[in-house]
Residue frames as a rotation matrix with the C-alpha (Angstrom) as fourth column:
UNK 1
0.484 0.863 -0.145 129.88
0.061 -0.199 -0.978 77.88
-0.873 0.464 -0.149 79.23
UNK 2
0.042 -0.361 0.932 130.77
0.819 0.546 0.175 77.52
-0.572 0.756 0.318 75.53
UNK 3
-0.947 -0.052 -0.317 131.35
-0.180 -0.731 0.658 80.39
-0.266 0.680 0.683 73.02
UNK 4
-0.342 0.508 -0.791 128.82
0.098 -0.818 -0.567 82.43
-0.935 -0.272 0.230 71.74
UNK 5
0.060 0.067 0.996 127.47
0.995 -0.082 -0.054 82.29
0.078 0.994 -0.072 68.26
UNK 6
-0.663 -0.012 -0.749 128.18
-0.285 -0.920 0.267 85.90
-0.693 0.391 0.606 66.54
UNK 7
0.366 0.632 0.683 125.58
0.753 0.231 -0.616 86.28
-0.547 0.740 -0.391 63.62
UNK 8
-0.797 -0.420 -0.434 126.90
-0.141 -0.569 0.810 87.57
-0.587 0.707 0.394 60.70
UNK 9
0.112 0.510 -0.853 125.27
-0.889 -0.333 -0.315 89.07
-0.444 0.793 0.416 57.56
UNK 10
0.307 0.100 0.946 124.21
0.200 0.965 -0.167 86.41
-0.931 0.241 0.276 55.41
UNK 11
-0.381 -0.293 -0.877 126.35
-0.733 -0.482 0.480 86.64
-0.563 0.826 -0.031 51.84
UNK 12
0.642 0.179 0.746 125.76
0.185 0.908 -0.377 84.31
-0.744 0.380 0.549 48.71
UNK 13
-0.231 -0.928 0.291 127.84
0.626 0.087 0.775 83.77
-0.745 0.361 0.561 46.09
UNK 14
0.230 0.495 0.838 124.62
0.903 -0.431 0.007 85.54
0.364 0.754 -0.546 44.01
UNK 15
0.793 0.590 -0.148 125.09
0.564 -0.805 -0.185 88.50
-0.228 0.063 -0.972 45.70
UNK 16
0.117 -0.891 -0.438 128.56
0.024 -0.439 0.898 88.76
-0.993 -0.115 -0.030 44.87
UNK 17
-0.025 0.026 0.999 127.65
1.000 -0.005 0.025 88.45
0.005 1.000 -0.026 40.98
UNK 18
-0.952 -0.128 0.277 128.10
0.179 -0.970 0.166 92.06
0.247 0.207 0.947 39.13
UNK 19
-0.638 0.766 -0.078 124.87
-0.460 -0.460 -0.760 94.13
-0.618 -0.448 0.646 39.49
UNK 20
-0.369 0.449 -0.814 123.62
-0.926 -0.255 0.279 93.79
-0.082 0.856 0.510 36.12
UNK 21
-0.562 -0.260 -0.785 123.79
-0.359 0.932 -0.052 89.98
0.745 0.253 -0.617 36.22
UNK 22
-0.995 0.030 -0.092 122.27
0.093 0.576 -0.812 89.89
0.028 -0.817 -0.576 39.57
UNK 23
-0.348 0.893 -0.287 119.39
-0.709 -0.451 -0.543 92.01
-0.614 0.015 0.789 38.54
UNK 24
-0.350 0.029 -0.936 119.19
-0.799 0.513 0.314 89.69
0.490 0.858 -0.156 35.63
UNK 25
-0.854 -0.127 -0.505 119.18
0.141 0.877 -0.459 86.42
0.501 -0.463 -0.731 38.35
UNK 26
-0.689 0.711 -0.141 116.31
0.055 -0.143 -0.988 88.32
-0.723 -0.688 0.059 40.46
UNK 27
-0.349 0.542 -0.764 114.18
-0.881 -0.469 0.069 88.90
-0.321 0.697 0.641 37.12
UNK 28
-0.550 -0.236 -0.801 114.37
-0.440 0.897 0.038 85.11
0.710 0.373 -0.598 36.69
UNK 29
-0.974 -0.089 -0.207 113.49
0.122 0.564 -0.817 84.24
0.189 -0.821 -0.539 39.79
UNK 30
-0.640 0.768 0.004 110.11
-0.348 -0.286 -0.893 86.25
-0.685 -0.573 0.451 39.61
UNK 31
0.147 0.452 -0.880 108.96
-0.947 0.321 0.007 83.96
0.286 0.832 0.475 36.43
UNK 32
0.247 0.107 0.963 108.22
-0.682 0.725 0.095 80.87
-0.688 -0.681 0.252 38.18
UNK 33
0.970 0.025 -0.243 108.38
-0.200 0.654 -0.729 79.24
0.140 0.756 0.640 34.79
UNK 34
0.265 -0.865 -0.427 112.16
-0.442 0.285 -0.850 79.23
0.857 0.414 -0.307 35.39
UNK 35
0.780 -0.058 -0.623 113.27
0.455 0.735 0.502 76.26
0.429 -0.675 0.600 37.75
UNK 36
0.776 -0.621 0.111 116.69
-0.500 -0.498 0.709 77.29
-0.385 -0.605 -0.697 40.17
UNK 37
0.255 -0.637 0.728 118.71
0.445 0.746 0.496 74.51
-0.859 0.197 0.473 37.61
UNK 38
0.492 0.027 0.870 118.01
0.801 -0.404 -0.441 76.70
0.340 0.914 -0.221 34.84
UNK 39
0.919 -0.393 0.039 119.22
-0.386 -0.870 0.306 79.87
-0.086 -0.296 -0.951 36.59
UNK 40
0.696 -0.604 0.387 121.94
-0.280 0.268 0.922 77.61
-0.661 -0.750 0.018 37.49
UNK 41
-0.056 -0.436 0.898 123.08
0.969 0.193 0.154 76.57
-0.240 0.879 0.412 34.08
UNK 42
0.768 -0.042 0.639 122.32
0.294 -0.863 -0.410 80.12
0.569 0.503 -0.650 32.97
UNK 43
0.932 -0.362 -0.024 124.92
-0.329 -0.871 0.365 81.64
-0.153 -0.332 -0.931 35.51
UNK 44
0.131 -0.844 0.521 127.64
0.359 0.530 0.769 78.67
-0.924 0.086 0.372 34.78
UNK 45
0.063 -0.273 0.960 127.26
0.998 0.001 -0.066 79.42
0.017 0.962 0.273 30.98
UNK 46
0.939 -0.229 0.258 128.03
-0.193 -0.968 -0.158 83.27
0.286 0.099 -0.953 32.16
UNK 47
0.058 -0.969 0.240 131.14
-0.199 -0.247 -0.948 82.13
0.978 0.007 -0.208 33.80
UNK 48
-0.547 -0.155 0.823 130.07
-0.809 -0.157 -0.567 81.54
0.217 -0.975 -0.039 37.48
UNK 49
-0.578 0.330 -0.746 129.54
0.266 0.941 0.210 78.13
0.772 -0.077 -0.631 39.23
UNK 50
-0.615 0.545 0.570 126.67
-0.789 -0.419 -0.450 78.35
-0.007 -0.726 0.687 41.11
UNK 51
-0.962 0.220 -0.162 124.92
0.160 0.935 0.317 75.38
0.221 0.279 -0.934 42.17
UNK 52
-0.261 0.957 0.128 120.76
0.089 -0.108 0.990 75.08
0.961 0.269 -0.057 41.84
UNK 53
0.324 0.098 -0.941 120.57
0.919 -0.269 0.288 74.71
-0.225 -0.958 -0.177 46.44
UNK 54
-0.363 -0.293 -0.885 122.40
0.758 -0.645 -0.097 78.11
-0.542 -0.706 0.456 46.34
UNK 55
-0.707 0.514 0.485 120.36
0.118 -0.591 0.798 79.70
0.697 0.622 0.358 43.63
UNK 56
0.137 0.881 -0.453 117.16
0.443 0.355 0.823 77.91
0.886 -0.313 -0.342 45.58
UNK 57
-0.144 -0.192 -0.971 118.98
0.649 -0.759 0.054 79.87
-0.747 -0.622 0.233 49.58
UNK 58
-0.886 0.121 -0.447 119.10
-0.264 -0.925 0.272 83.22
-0.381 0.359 0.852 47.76
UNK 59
-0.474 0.849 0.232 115.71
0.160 -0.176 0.971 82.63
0.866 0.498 -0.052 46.13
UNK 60
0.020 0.685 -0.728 114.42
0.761 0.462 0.455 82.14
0.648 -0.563 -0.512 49.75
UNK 61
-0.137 -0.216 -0.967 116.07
0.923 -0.382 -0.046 84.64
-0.359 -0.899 0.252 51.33
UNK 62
-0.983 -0.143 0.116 114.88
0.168 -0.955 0.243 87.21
0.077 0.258 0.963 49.07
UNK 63
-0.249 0.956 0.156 111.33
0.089 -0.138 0.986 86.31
0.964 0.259 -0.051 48.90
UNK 64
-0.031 0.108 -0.994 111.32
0.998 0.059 -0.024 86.54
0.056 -0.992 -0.110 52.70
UNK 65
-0.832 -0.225 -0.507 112.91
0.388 -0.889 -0.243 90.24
-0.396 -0.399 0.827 52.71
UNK 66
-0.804 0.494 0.330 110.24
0.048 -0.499 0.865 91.25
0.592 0.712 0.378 49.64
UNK 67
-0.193 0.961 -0.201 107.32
0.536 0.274 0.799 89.60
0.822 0.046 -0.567 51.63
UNK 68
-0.096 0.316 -0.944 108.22
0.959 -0.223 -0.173 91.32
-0.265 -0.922 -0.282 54.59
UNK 69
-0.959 -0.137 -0.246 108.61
0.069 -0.961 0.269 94.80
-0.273 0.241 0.931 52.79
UNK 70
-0.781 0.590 0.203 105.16
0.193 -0.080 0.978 94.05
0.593 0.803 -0.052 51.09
UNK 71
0.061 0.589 -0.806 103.73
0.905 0.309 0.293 93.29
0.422 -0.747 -0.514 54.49
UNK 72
-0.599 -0.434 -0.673 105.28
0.693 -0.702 -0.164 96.77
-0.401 -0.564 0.722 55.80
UNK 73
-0.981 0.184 -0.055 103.80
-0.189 -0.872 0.452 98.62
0.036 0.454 0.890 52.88
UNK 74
-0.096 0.967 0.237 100.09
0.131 -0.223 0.966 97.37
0.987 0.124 -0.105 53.05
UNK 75
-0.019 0.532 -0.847 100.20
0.888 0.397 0.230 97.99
0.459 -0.748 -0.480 56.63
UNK 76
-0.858 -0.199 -0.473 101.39
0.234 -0.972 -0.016 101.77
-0.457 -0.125 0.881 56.16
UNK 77
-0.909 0.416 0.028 98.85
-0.066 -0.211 0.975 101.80
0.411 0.885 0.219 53.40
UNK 78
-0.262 0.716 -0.648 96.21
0.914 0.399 0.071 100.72
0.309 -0.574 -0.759 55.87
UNK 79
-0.230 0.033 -0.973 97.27
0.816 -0.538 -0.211 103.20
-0.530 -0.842 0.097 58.39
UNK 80
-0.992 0.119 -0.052 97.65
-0.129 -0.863 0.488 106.29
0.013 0.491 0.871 55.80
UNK 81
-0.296 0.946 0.135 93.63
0.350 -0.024 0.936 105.12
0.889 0.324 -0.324 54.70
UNK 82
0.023 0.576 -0.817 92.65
0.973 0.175 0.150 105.14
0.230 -0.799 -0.556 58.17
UNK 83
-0.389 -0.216 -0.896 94.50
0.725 -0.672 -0.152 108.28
-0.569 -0.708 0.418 59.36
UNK 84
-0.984 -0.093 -0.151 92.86
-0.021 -0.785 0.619 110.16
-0.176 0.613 0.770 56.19
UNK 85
-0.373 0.918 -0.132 89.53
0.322 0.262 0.910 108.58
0.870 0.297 -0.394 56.77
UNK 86
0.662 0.511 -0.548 89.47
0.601 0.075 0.796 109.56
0.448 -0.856 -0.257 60.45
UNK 87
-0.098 -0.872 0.479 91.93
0.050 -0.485 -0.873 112.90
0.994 -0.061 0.091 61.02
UNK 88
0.235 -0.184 0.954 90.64
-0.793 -0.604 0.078 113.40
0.562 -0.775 -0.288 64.49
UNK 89
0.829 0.218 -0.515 91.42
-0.065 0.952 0.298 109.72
0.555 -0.214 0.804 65.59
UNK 90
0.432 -0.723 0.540 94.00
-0.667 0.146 0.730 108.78
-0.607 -0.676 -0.419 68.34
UNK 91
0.733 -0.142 -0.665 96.22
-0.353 0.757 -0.550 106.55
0.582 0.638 0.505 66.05
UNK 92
-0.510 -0.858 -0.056 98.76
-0.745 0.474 -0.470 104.91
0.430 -0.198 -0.881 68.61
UNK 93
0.571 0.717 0.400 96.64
-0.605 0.697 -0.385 102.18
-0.554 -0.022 0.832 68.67
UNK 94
0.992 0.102 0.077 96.97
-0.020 0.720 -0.694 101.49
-0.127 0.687 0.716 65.83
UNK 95
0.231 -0.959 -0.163 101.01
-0.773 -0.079 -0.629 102.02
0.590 0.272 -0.760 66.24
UNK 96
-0.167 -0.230 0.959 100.92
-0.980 0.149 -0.135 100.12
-0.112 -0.962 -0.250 68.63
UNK 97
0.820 0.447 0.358 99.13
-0.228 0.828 -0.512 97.15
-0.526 0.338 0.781 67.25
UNK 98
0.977 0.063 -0.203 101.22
-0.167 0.816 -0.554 96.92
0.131 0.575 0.808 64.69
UNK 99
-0.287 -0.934 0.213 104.77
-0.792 0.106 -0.601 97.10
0.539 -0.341 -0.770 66.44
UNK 100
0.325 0.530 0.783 103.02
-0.829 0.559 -0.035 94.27
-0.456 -0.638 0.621 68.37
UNK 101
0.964 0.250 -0.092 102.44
-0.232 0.618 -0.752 92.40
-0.131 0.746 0.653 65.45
UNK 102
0.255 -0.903 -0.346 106.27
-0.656 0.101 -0.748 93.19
0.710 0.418 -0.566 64.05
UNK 103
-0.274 -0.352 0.895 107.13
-0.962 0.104 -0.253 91.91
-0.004 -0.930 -0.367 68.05
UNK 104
0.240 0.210 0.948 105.35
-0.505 0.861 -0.063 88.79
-0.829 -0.464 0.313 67.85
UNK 105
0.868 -0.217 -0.446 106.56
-0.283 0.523 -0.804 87.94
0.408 0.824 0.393 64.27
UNK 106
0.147 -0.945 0.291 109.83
-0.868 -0.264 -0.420 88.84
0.474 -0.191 -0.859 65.90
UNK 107
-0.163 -0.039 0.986 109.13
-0.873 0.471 -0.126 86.22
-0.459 -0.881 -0.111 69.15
UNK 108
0.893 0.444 -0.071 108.00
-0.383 0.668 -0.638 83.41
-0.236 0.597 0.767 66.39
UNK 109
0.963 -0.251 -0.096 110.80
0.025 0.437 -0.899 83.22
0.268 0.864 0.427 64.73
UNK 110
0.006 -0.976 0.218 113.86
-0.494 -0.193 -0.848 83.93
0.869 -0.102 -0.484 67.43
UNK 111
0.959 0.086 -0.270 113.37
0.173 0.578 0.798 81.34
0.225 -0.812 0.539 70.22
UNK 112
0.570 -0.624 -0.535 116.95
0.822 0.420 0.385 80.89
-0.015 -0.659 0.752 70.61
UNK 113
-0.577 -0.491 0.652 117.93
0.217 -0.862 -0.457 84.53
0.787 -0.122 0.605 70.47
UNK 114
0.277 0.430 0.859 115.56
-0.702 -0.520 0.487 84.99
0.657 -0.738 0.157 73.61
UNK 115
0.926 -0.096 -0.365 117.05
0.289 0.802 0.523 81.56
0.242 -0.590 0.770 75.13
UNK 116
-0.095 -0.990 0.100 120.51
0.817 -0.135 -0.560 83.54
0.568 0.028 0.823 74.57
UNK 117
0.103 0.158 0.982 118.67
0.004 -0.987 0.158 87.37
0.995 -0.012 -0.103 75.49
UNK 118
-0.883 -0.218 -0.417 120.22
0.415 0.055 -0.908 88.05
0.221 -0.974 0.042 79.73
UNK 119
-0.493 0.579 -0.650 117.27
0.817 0.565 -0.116 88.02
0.301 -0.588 -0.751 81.72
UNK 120
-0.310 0.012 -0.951 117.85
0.670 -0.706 -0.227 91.97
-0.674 -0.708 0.211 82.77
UNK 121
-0.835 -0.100 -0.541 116.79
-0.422 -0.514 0.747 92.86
-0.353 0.852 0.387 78.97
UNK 122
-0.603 0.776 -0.185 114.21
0.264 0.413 0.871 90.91
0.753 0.476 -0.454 78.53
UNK 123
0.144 0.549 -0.823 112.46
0.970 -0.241 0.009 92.35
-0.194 -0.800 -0.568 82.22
UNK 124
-0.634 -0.369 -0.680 113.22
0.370 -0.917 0.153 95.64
-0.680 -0.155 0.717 80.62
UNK 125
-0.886 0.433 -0.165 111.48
-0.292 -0.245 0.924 95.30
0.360 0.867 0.344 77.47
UNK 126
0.003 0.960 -0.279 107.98
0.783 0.171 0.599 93.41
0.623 -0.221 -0.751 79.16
UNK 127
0.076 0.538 -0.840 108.30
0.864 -0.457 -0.214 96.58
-0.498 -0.709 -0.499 81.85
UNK 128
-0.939 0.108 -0.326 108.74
-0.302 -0.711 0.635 99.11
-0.163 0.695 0.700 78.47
UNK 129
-0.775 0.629 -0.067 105.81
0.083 0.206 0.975 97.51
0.627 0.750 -0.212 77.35
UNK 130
-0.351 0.286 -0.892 103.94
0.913 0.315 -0.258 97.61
0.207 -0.905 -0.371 80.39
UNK 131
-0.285 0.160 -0.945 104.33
0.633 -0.709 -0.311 101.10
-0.719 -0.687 0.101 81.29
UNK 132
-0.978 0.171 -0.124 103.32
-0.198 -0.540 0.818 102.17
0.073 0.824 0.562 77.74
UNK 133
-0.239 0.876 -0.418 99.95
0.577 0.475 0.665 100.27
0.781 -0.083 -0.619 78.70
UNK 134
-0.131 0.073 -0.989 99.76
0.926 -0.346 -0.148 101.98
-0.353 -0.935 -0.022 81.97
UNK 135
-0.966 -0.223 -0.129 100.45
0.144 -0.882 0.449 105.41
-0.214 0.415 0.884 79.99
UNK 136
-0.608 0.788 -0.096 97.58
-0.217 -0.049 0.975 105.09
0.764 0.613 0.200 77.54
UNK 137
-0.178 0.791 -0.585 95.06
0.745 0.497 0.445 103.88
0.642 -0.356 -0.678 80.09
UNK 138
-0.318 -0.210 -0.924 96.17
0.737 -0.668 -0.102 106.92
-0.596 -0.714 0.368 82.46
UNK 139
-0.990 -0.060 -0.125 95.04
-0.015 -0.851 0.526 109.34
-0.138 0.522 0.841 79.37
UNK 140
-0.538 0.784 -0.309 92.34
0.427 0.569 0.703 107.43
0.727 0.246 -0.641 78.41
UNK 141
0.077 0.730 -0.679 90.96
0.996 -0.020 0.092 107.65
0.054 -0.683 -0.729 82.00
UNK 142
-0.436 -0.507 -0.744 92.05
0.703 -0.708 0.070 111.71
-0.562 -0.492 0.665 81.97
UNK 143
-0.942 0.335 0.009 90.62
-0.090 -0.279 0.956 112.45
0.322 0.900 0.293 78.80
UNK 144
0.064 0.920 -0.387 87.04
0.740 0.217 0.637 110.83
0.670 -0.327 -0.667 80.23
UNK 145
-0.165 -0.031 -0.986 87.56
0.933 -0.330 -0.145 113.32
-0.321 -0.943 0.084 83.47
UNK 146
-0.775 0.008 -0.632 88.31
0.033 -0.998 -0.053 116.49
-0.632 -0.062 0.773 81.90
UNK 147
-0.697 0.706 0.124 85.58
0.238 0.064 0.969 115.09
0.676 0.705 -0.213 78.80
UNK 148
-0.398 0.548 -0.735 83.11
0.795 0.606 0.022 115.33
0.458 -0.576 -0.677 82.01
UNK 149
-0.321 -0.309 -0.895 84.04
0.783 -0.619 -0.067 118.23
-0.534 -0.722 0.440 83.39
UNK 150
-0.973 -0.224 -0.058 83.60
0.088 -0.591 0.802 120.12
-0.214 0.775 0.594 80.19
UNK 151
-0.297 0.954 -0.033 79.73
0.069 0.056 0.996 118.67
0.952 0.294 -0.083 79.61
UNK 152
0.333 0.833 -0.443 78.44
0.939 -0.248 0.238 119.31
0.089 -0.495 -0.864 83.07
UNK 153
-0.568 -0.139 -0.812 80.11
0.490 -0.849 -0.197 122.82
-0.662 -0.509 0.550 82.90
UNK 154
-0.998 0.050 0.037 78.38
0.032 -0.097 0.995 123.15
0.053 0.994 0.095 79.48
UNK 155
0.029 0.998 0.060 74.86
0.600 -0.065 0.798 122.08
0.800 0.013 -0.600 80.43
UNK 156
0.207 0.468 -0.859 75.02
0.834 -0.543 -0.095 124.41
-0.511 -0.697 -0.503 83.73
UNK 157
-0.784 -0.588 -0.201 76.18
0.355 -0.689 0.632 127.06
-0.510 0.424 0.749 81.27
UNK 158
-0.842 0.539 0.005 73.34
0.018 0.019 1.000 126.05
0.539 0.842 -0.026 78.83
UNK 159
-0.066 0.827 -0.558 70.70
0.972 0.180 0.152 125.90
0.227 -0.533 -0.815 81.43
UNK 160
-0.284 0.271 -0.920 71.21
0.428 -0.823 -0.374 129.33
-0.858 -0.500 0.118 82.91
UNK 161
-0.911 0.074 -0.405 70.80
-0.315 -0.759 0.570 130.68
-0.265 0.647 0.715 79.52
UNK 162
-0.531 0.754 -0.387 67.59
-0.305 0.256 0.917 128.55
0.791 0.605 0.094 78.40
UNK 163
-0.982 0.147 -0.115 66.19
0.155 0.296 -0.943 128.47
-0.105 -0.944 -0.313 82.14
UNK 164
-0.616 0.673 -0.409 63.05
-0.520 -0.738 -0.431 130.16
-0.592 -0.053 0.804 81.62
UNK 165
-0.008 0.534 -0.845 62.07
-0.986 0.136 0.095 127.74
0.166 0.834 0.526 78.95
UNK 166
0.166 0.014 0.986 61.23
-0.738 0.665 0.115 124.01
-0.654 -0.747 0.121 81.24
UNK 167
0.938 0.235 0.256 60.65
-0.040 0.804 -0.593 121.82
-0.345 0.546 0.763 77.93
UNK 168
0.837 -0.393 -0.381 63.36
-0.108 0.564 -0.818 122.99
0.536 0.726 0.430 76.13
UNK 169
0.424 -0.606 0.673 65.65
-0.849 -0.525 0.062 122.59
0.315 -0.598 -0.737 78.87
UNK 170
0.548 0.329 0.769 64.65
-0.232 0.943 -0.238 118.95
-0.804 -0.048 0.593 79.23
UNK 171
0.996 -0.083 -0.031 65.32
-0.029 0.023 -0.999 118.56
0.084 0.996 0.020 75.88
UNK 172
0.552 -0.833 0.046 68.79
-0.561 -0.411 -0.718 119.76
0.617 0.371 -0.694 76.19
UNK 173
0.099 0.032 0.995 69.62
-0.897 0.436 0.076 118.35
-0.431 -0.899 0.072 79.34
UNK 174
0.966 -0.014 0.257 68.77
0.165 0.801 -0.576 114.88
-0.197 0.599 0.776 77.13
UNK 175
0.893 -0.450 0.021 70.92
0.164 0.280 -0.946 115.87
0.420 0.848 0.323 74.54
UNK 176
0.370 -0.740 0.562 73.89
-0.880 -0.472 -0.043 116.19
0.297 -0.479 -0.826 76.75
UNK 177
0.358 0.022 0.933 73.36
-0.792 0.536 0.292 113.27
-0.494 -0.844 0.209 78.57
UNK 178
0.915 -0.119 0.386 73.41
0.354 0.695 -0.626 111.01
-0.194 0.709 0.678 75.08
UNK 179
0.536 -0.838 0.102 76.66
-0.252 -0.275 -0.928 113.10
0.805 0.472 -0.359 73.75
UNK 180
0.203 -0.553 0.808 78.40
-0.977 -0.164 0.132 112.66
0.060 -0.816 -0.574 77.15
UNK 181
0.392 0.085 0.916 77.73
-0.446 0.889 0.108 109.00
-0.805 -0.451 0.386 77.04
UNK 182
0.944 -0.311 0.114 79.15
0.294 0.629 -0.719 108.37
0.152 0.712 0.685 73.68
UNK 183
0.530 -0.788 0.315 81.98
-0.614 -0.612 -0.498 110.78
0.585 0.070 -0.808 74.58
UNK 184
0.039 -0.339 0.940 82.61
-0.961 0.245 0.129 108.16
-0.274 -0.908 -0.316 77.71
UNK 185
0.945 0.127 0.303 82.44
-0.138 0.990 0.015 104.44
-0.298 -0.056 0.953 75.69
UNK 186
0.081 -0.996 0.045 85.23
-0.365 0.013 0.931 102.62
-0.928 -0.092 -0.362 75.03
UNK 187
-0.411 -0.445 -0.796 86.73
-0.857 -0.111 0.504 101.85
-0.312 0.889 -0.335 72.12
């Protein structure tokens, strides 16, 4: 079998420019009006050859990191709305979803790190992922039990006290039955 790629950090020659200069190179870059030849003549007439392809790699590889930070923050920003629009809500769902999401961006874009990933690590992570499914469904179905338990101890509670009175007993007896049944739908 043949050696191993190692992945190293990716450098450019921008990010070895001083700060001030790079900040200067990234300020450029977000005014489309300037082309990656212009940057490129701007950083030669500072003193540093840089050619317009390695302006154009470091343009790419930053707008990647930004978009993925932007993507991070509107999907916290989501969650924060939700989790303040809905405090009593179960929210590992919605963690869940979106570590998914991150997971399948991940699986998109690393074929040949999972063509490289030993076999016993990759049957570890689909049975992590598994038994987190198993988990949640095991509450889920616990939560419905003890959610039961609670409304028929409730209406035999509420009956003995409102026994004497047939209609509204009915009545109540109803309104149990509807709250119990929304208390039992799924999501």
């Amino acid at each position: 079998m043949g050696k191993q790629r190692t992945r190293t950090r990716i450098s450019s020659k921008i990010d070895e420019l001083p700060e001030e200069l790079r900040l200067k190179v990234d300020v450029m870059l977000a005014d489309t009006s300037n082309t990656y030849a212009y940057i490129s003549e701007f950083l030669n007439n500072e003193g540093y050859k840089i050619s317009k392809s390695s302006v154009g790699r470091y343009a790419t590889r930053t707008n990647t990191a930004t978009q993925r930070l932007l993507e991070a923050q509107a999907q916290t920003e989501k969650l924060i709305q939700v989790v303040k629009d809905n405090p009593e809500a179960d929210y590992t769902e919605a963690a869940i979803m979106m570590m998914m999401s991150g997971l399948v961006d991940k699986v998109a874009m690393a074929e040949e790190e999972f063509s490289e990933m030993p076999l016993d690590k990759a049957g570890r992570l689909i049975a992590s992922l598994s038994r987190t499914k198993v988990y949640k469904d095991r509450v889920r179905q616990d939560m419905k039990k003890k959610a039961d338990i609670a409304f028929r101890q409730m209406e035999t509670e509420m009956m003995a006290v409102i026994k004497k009175d047939a209609e509204s007993a009915e009545q109540l007896r109803n309104i149990l039955t509807k709250a119990k049944e929304r208390m039992m739908e799924d999501d």
